[in-house]
DRENZAGU-257244 format. One line per 3 residues: for each residue x, y, z of N, C-alpha, C. Coordinates in Angstrom, 1 decimal. Atoms other than C-alpha are relative to their C-alpha. Example, Ala and Ser with C-alpha at 12.3 -4.5 7.8 and 13.67 -1.06 7.14 Angstrom:
<recs>
0.9,-1.2,0.0,12.3,-4.5,7.8,0.9,1.2,0.0 | -0.9,-1.1,0.0,13.7,-1.1,7.1,-0.8,1.1,0.8 $
</recs>
This chain:
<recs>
-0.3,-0.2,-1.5,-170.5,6.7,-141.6,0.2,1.4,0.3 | -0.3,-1.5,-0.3,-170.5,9.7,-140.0,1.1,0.5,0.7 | -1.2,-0.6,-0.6,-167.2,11.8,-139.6,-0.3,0.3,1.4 $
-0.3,-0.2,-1.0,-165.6,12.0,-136.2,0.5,1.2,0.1 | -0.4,-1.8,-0.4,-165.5,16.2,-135.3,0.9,0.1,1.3 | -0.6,-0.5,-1.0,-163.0,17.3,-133.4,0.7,1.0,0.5 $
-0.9,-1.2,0.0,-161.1,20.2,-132.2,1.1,0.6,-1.1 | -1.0,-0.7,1.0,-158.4,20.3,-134.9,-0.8,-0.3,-1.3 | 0.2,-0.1,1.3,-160.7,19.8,-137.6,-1.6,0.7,0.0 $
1.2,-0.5,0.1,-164.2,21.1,-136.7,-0.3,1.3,-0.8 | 0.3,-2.0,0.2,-163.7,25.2,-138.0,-0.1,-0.9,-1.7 | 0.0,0.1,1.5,-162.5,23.1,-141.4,-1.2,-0.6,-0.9 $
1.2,0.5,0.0,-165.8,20.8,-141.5,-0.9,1.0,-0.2 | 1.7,-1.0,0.1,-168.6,23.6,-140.9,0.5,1.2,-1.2 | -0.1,-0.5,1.1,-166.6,25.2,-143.5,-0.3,-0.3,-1.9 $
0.0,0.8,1.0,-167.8,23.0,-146.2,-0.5,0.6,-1.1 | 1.8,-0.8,0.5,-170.2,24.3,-149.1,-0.7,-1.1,-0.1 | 1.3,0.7,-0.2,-172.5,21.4,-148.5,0.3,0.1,1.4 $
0.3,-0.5,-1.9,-174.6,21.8,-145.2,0.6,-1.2,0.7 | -0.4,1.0,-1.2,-173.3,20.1,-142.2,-0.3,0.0,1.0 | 0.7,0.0,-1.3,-174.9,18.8,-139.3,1.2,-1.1,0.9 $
-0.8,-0.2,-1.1,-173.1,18.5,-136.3,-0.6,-0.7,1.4 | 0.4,0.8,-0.7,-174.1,15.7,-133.7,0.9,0.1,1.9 | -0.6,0.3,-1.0,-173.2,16.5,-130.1,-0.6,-0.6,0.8 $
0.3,0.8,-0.7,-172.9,14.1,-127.7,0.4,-1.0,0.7 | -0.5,0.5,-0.9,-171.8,11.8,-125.1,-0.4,-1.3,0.4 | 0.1,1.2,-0.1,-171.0,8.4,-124.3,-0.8,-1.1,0.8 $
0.7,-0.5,-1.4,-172.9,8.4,-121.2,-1.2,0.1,-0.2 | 1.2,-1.0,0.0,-176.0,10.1,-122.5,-1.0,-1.6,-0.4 | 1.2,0.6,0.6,-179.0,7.8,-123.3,-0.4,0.4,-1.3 $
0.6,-1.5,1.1,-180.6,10.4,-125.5,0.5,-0.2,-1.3 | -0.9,-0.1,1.0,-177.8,10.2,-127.4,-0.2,-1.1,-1.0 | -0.5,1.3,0.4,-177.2,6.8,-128.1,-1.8,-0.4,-0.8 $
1.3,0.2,1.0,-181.0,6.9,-130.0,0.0,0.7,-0.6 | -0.8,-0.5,1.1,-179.8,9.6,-132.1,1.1,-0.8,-0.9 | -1.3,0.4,0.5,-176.8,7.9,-132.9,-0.4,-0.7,-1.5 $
-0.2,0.4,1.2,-177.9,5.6,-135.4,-1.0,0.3,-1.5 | 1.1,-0.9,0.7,-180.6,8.0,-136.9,1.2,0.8,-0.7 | -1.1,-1.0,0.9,-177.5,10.0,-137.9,1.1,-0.5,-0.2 $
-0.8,1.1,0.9,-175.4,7.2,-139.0,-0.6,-0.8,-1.6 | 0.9,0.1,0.8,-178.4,6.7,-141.2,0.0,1.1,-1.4 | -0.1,-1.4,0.8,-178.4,10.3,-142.4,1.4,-0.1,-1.0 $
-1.9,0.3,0.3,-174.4,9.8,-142.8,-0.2,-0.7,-1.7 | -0.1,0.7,1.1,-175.1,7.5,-145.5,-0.8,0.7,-1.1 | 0.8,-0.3,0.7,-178.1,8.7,-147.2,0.0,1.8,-0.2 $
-0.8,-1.4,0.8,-176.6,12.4,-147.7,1.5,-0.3,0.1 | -1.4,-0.1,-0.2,-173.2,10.9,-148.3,0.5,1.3,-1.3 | -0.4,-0.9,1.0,-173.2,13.1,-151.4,-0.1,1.7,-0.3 $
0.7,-1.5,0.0,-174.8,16.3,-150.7,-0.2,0.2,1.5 | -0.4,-1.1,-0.7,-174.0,16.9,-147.4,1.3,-0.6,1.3 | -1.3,0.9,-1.0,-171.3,16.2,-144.4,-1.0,0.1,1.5 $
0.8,0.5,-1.4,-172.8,14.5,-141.3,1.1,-0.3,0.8 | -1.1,-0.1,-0.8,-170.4,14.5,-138.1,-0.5,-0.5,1.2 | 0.4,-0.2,-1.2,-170.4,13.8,-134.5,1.1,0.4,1.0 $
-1.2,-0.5,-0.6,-168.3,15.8,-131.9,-0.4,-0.5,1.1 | 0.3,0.4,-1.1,-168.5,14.1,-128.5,0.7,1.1,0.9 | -0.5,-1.7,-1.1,-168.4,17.0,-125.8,0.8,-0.5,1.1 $
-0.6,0.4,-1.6,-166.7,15.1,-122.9,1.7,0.2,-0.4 | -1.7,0.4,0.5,-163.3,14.8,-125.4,0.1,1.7,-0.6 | -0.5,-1.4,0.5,-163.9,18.6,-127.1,-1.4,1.2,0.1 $
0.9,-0.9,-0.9,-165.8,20.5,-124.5,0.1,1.5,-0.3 | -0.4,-1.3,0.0,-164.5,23.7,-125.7,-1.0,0.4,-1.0 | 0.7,0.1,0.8,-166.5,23.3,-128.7,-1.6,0.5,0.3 $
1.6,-0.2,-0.6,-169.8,23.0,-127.1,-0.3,1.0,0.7 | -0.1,-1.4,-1.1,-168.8,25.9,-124.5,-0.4,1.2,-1.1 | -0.2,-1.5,1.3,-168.4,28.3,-128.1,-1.4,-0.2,-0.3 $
1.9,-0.2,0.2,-172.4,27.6,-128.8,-0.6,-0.5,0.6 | 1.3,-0.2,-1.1,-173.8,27.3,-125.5,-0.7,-1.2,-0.2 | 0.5,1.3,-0.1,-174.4,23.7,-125.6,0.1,-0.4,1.7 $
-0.2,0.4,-1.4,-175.6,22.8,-122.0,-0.8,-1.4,-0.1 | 0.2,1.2,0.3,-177.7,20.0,-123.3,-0.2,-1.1,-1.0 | -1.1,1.2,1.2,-176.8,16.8,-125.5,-1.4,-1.2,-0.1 $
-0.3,-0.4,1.4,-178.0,15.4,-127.9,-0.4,1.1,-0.4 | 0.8,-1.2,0.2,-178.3,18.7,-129.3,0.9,0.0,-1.7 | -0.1,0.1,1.3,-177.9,18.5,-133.2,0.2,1.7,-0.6 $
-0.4,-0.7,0.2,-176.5,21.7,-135.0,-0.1,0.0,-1.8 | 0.1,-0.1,1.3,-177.1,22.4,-139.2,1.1,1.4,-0.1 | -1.2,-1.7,-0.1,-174.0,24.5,-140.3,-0.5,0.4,-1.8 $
-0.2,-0.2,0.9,-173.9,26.2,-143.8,0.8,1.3,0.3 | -1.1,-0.4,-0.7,-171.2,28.0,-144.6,0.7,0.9,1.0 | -0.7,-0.8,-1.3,-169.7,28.2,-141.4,-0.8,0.4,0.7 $
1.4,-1.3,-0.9,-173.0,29.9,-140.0,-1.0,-1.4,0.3 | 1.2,0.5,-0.4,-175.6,28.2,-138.0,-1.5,0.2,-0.3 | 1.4,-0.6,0.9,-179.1,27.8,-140.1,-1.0,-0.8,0.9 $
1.2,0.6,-0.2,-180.9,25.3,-138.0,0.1,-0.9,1.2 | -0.9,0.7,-1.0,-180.6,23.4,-134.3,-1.3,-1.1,0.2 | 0.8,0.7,-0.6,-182.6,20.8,-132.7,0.6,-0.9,0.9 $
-0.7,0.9,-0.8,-181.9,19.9,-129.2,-0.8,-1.1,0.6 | 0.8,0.7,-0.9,-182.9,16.5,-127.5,-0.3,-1.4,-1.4 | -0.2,1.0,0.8,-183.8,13.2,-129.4,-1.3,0.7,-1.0 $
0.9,-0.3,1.6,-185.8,13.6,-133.4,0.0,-1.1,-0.8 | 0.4,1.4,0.8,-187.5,11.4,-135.4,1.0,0.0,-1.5 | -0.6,0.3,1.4,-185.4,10.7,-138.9,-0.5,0.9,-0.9 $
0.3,-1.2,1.4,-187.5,13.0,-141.2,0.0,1.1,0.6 | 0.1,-1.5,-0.2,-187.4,16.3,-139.0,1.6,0.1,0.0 | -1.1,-0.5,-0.1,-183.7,16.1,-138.9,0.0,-0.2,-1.6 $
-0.4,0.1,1.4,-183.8,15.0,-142.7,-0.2,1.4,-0.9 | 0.2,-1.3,0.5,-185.7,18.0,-143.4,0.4,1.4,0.5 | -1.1,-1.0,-0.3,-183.4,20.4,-141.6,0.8,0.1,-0.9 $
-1.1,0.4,0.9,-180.7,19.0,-143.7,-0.3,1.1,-1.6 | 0.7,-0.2,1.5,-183.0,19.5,-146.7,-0.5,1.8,-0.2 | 0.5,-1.7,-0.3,-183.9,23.4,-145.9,1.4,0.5,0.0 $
-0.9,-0.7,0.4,-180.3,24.2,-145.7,1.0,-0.9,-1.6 | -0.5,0.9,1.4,-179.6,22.5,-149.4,0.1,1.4,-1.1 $
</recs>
């Protein structure tokens, strides 16, 4: 299952040393909610090599404001700490797989 990101623990998350992708998005959103279980998918199938998250922007808007997130679903690849790879808007299962897999 994919961790719930939030303000008091997000800086500690993208600090990880396995890559972490970073699911924003909103309860509201359409878009979203067809992501969602593509990267509940992910969640499981890199439960070991890497950390899968989702920060919903409506609860920690501050987040999204610090990288210019104006549109959602917008997916985020951290390694440590630093952004290696983004893709905003809905993706099929193997281009986000293979993001994942480029920051490995």
């Amino acid at each position: 299952m994919a961790i719930e990101i939030t303000t008091a623990n997000f800086k500690e998350i993208i600090a990880s040393d396995k890559p972490v992708l970073v699911d924003f998005w909103a309860e509201w959103c359409g878009p979203c909610r067809m992501v969602g279980p593509i990267v509940e998918e992910l969640a499981k199938e890199y439960a070991d090599t890497a950390v899968v998250g989702k920060l919903n922007v409506d609860e920690h808007g501050e987040i999204a404001q610090m990288y210019g997130i104006r549109n959602i679903p917008t997916l985020l690849v951290f390694k440590g700490g630093e952004i290696v790879d983004k893709q905003v808007g809905v993706a099929a299962k193997n281009v986000l797989a293979a993001k994942l897999d480029a920051a490995m």
